[in-house]
N, C-alpha and C positions, 0 to 999 in steps of 0.2 A: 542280596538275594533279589532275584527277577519278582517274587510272591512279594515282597517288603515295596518295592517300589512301588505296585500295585496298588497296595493296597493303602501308601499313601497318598497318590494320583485320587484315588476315590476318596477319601478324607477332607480333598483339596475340592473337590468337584462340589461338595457334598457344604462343603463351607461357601463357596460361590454360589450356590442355587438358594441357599437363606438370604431371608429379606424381613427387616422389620422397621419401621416407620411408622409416623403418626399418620390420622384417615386425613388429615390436608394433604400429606406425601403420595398416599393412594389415590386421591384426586388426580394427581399429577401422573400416573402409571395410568388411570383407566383413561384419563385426555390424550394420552397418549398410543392405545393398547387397550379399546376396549373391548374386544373380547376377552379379556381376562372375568370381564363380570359376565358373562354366560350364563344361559341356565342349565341345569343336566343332563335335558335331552337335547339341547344342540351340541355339548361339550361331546356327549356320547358319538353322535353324527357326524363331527367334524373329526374324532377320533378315529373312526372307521373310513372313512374319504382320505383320512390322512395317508394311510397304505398305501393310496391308488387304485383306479379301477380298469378291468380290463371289457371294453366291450366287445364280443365277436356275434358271429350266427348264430349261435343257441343262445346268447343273449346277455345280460351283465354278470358281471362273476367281481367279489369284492378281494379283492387281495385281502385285507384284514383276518378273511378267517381261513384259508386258504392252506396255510401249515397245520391246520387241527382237522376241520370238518372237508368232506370228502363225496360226491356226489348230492352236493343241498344247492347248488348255489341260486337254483329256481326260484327257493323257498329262501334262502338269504337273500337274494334281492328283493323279494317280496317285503318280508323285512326290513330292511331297510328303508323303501321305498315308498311302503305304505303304512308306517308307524315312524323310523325314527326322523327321517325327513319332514314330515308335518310336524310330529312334533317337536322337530326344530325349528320350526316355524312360527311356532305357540299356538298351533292350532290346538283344535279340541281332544284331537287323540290324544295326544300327553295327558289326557287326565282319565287316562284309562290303565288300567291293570294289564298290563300283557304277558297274557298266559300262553307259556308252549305248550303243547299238547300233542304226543304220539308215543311211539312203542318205548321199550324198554331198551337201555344201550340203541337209543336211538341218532343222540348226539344232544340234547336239550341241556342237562349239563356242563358238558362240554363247554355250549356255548353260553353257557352265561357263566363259566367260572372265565372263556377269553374275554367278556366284557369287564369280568371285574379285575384280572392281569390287564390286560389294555389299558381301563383308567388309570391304573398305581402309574405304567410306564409312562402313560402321556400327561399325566400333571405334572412329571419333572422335565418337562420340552418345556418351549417358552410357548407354542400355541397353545400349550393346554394348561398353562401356568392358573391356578388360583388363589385367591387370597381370602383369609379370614380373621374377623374379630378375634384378637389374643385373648386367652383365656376362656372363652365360649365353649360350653360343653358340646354346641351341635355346629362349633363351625361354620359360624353365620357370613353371608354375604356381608361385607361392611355397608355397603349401599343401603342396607336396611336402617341405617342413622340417620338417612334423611327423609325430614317430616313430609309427610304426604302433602301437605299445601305444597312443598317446593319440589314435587317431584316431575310435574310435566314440563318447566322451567329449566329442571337437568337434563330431562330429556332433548331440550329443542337445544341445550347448547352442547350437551356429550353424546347424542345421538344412541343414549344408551335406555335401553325400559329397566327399570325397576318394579320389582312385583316381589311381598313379601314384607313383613312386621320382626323386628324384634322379639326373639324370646325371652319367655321373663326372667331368663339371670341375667340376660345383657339388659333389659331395663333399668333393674336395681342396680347393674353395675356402672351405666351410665350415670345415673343420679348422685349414686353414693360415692364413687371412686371417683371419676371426672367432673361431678358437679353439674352435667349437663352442658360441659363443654365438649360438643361433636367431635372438633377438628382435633383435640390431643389426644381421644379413643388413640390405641395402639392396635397395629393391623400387622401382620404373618403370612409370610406365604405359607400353604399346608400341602403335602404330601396325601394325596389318597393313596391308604393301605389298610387291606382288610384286617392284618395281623394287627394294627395298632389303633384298630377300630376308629377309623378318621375316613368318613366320606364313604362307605362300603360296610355294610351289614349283611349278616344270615341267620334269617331265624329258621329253624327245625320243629316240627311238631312232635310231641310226645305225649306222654299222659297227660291225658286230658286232666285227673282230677290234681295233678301234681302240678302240673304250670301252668304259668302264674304271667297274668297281662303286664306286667311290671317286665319280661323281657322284651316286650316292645316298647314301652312305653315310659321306661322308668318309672322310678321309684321312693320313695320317702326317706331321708337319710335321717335314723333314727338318731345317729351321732351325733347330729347336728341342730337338731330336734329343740333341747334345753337352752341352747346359744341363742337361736330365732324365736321361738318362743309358738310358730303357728307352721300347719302342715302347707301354708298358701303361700309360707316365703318361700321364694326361688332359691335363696342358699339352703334351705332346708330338703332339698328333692334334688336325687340323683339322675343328670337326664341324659342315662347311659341306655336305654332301652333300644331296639334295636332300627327301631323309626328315626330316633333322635341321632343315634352318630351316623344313618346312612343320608343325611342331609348333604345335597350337593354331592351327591355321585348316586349308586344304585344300592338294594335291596334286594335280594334275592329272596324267596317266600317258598321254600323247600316243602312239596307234596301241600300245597295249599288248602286243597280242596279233604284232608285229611284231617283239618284244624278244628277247634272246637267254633263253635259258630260266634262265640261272644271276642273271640280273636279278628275274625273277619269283619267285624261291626266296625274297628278302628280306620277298615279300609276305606269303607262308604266316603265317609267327608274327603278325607288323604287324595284320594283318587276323584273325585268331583272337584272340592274346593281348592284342593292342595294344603290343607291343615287336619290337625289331630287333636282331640281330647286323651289330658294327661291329668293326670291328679287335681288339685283346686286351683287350675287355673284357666282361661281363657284361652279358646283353638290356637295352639302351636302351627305355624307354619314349617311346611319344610318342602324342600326340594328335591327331588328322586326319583328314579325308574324306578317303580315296583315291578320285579317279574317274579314269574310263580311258575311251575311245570308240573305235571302230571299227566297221568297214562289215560285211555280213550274211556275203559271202563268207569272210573271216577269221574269224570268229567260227564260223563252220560248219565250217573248216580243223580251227580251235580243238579243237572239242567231240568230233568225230573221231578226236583223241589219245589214246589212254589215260592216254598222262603225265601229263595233263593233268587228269583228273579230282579231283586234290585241293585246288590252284587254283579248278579249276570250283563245288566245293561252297562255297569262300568268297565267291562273287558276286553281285550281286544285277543281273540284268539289268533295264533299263528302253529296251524300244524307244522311236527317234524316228524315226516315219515323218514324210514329206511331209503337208504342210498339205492340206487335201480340199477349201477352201471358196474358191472363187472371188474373192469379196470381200477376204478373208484375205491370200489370194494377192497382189493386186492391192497391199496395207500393204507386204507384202516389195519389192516391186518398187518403190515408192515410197521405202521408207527404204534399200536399195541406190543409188538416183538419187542420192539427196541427198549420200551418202558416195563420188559418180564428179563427173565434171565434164561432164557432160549438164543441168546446173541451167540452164541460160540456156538452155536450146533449149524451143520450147512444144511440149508433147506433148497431142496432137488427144483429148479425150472418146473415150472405149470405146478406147484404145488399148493403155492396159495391162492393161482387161477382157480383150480378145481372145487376148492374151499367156496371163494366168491361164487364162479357159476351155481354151486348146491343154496349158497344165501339165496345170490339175488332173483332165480327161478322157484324159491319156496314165497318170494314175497310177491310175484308177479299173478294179475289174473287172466282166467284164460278169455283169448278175445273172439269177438261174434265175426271179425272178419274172415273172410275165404280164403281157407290157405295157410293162416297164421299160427301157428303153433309157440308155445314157450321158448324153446330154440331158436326160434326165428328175432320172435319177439327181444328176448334178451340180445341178439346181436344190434337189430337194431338200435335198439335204448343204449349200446356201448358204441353206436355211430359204424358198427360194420355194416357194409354192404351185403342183402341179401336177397334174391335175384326174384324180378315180383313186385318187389317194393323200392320203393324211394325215403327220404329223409324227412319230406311231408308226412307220409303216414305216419310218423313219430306221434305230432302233435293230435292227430288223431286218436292213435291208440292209447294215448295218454288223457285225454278227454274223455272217451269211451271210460277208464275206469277210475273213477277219480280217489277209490278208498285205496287202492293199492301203494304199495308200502305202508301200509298201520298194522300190520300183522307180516310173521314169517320169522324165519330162524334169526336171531339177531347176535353181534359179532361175538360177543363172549362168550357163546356157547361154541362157536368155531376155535378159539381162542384156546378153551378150556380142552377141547380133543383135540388141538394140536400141541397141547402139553401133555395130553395121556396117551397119544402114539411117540412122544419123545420117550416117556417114559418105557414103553412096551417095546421100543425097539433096541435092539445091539448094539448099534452101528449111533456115530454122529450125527447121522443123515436124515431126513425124512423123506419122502418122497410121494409123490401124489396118489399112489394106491397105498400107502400106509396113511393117509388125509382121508380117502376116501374109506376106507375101513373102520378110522377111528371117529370116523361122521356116524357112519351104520350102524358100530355099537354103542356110541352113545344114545341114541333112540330106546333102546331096551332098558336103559337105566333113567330114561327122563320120566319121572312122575306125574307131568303135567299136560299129557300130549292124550289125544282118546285114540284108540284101534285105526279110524278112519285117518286122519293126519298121520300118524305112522307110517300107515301101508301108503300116500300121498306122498313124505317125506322117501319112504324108501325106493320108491319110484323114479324120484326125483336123481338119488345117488348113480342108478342102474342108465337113466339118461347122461350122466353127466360122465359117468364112466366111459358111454360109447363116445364121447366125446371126446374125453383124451385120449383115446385108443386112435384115433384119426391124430391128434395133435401127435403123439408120440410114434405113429410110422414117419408124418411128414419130419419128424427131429431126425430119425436116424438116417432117412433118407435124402435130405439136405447134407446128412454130413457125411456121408457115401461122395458123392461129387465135390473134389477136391474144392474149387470154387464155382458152390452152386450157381450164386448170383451171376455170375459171370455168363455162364450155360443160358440158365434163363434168360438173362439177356439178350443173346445171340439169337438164342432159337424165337423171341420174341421181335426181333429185328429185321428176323430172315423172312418170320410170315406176314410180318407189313408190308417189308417188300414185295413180297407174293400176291398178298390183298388191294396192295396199289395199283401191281398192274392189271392183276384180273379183273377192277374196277373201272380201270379205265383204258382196258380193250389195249392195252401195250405189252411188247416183251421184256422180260429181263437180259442182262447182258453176263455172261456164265467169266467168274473173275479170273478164270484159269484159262480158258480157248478164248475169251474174247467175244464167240459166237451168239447170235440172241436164240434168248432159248422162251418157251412158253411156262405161265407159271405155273409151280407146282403145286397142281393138285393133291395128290397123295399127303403132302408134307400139311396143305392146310385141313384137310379133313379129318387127316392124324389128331391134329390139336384139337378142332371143334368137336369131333367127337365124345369125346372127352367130359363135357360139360351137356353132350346132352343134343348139340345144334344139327337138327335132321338134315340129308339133303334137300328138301325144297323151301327151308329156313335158309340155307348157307349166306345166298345171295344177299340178304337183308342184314344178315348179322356181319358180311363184310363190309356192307355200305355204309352200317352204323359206326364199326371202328374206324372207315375214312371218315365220317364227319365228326367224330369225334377229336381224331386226329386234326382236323381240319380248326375248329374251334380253340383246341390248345394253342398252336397255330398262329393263329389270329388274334389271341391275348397274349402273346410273347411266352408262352409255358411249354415246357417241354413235354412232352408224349413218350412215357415209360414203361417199363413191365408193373410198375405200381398204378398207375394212373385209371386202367380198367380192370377191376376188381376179378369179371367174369371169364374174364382172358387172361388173366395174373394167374388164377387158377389152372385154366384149359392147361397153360405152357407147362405149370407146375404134375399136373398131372398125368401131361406126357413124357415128361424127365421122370416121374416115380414109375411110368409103367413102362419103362427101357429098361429101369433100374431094380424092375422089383425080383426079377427071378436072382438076379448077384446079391440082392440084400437078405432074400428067402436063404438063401442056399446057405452065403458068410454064418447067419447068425443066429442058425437053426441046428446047424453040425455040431453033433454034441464029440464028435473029435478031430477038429479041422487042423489041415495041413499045413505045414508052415506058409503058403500062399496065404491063405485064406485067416491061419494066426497074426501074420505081416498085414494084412487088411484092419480086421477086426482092431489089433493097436492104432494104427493109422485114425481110425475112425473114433475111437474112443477118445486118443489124442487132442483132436479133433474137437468133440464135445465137451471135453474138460477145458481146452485154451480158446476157443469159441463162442461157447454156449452156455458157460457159466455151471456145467456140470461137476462132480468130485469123481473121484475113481471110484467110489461104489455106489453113486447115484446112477453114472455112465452104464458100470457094468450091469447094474439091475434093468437099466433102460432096455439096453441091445437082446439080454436075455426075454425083455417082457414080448418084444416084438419079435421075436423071432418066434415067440409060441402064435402071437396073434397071426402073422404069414404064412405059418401053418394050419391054422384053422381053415 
């Protein structure tokens, strides 16, 4: 069986990636490969660069997180580059608490359960290979065997730093088992995994009066108690807490700021010194990301404490707002579908557009600029062209409001009413006015929202609705023209030529007589109209498309019906107003003639092997705009 060979291939893999040797043998691995002795946060940093990175225009993007989180990569580079980077460096950040901080189902989460998948996967590579004292309840660097007199001496010949003491069961186990012979200590390669509590911890806050600092910090093994004789021997204490096995890899600190405060006192040193006080013995070193996450309200609770401000100076906050960008938006809702059991139902074109648009316009605020409206704004921030503005004003409008995305509908609440219009509807299908519907009524059923956001959110629906109401003529209307693209093309190609000569005082040559003829007018006014461009504008908006044309041109790039956004349009909007009375009439006729029956399939045809539509998304389509045509 194919499953059998599998699964002894991985049996095989799984016996090759073990390693155990004496610490002379590991001598010989770190002279060899030392980065194997690493500290956390650079193992972390080098884990994430490992992906690859992709630099463009908007600016670094980490492959790393790129299959989960979805409109961040601003604030993951930031990330990155201003926490884990220095602190792979050993700078002083590393010895800060890094707290994420933003809305709910915002992605903070997310992203700190991909660091803790990331490490499991990249300590079985050989870059991210580590090794630990056998037997060591915290997984100790073996390097820690060597006496601090001889340490900067290994430094100048292994090129490697050491930083870090022995814990006290590897003390006693040095003395008692090897006798203080270093070199025969026995060393392992180890496996970070949360499941097996090696290198990755999570502690959870709960009742206060019921837990008990012993889950971070371990504990006294009462078993063991009678055997050792004292609570100060190391074999007498369990140092299973959750500080102690996240040594050499990370810590997760789930709703931090929730904890009882005699929980966060263990942090103070940890995060300054890089050690711990545990039961009766002397500060435990350990190595680890501490991150922690919590929402704005708590954190502003937080900051308002006095108590609190010594805490406060060891953190490094990194907000995670809401994704801003439509498209973005649209991945989330997608990779949630696929982790629910909505997979087998067809979800209709623009349906989880319309979804996103209602997010990411509840999260946006409104700007002081001239002109600028949400609408606008949101196409923007998704990189659309919108006539007025440029791509600079991005960064603008984004300075202008710096709290925007910390507040706003967040995805599982879209999630959640695109599971209760599955439910409410008939048919397999959903489609973007069954989206929008099941956005509006769940407003009436949220508890948490006051009169004024309501009547803001419903606002918000009735925008977004006019929106698709343009998206869904341009659909039917595209597939009306057997090969729209094609059309558009042509007719895009005819009025360059038109524009070229009229610019430069020359005629055309007519392909059928041969004759030169003058160019036409009509035909280019036809299209500028369209969009708005007055007669004593024309001139100027022709000479902009020759230099435009002219620039493409001159960088070896082609000049298309895509390339100018506000002329993409004009063309598109004189092919729909050639076409709109045949589309009025097709798909308005509540008893059409076999002409117009032979249409109407053609076209629906059409949307379904095209367009990604079903026959009853199709059919709902054709029927919604043939009411809107009519209005």
């Amino acid at each position: 069986m194919e499953f059998l060979e599998k699964l002894e291939a991985y049996k095989k893999r799984e016996r090759e990636l073990a390693w155990e040797g004496s610490f002379k043998e590991y001598l010989e691995l770190v002279k060899k490969r030392p980065y194997i002795a690493q500290l956390a946060h650079s193992r972390i940093y080098n884990m994430i660069k490992s992906y690859g990175v992709i630099d463009s225009e908007e600016g670094r993007k980490y492959r790393f997180f790129t299959s989960e989180l979805f409109g961040l990569d601003k604030t993951l580079s930031k990330l990155v580059e201003e926490y884990f980077h220095p602190a792979a460096r050993r700078l002083d950040v590393r010895k800060r608490i890094l707290l994420l901080m933003g809305p709910v189902s915002g992605g903070k989460s997310t992203l700190v359960t991909l660091l803790k998948r990331g490490l499991e996967k990249y300590s079985r590579t050989e870059e991210g290979a580590l090794y630990a004292i056998k037997g060591c309840p915290m997984h100790e660097e073996p390097l820690h065997l060597i006496p601090k007199e001889l340490r900067e001496d290994f430094e100048k010949e292994f090129g490697v730093f050491i930083e870090g003491d022995l814990c006290p069961r590897c003390q006693v186990m040095l003395e008692e088992e090897y006798h203080g012979n270093i070199e025969e200590v026995r060393v392992e390669r180890i496996f970070l995994s949360e499941e097996k509590r090696i290198g990755i911890g999570t502690f959870s806050p709960s009742d206060p009066k019921s837990q008990d600092i012993a889950e971070l910090t371990g504990s006294v093994d009462f078993s063991a108690l009678p055997v050792y004789g004292a609570e100060s021997d190391p074999r007498a204490y369990r140092f299973d807490g959750e500080l102690n096995i996240a040594n050499r890899g990370i810590m997760e600190f789930q709703e931090m700021l929730k904890c009882d405060e005699k929980f966060l006192w263990n942090l103070l040193s940890l995060s300054q010194e890089g050690n711990f006080k545990a039961g009766r013995f002397a500060l435990i070193y350990a190595d680890e990301l501490i991150v922690a996450h919590t929402n704005e309200a708590e954190y502003k609770a937080f900051i308002s404490n006095k108590k609190n401000e010594a805490l406060l100076s060891r953190m490094i906050v990194i907000k995670i707002p809401y994704n801003l960008k439509v498209s973005e938006e649209v991945k989330i809702y997608e990779k949630l579908i696929k982790q629910s059991d909505l997979t087998n139902i067809h979800i209709a074109p623009h349906s989880l557009r319309v979804a996103a648009m209602f997010s990411v316009l509840s999260r946006l605020k409104e700007s002081k600029k001239q002109g600028m409206d949400l609408v606008k704004k949101m196409k923007l921030y998704d990189g659309e062209d919108v006539e007025g503005f440029k791509p600079k004003d991005v960064a603008e409008l984004q300075n202008e409001a710096e709290e925007e995305g910390m507040s706003g509908v967040d995805p599982r609440y879209v999630i959640n009413r695109l599971s209760s219009a599955l439910i409410k509807t008939a048919t397999a299908c959903i489609n973007p006015l069954d989206v929008l519907r099941a956005l509006k009524d769940g407003l009436d059923q949220h508890p948490s929202i006051s009169k004024e956001e309501k009547d803001r959110l419903l606002n918000l629906v009735s925008i977004v609705r006019k929106e698709y109401d343009e998206l869904a003529k341009k659909e039917v209307q595209k597939a009306f023209v057997y090969s729209f693209e094609e059309s558009a093309r042509n007719l895009f190609n005819n009025y360059l030529d038109n524009v070229e000569a009229y610019c430069n005082g020359t005629k055309l040559r007519d392909p059928i007589t041969d004759e030169e003829i003058d160019p036409d007018e009509k035909l280019m006014r036809s299209i500028e109209e369209q969009i708005g461009v007055t007669e004593s504008a024309k001139k100027s908006f022709r000479e902009e498309i020759l230099i435009r044309l002219s620039i493409y041109a001159r960088k070896g790039k082609i000049f298309d019906y895509h390339s100018h956004e506000r002329l993409k349009e004009a063309i598109e909007k004189k092919l729909f107003a050639d076409l709109k009375d045949v589309v009025k009439i097709t798909t308005s006729t509540k008893t059409p003639n076999a002409q117009q029956l032979k249409k109407l399939n053609e076209v629906s045809e059409r949307l379904i092997n095209h367009h990604g539509y079903c026959a009853v998304c199709a059919n709902e389509l054709l029927k919604y705009v043939g009411s809107l045509l009519n209005r």
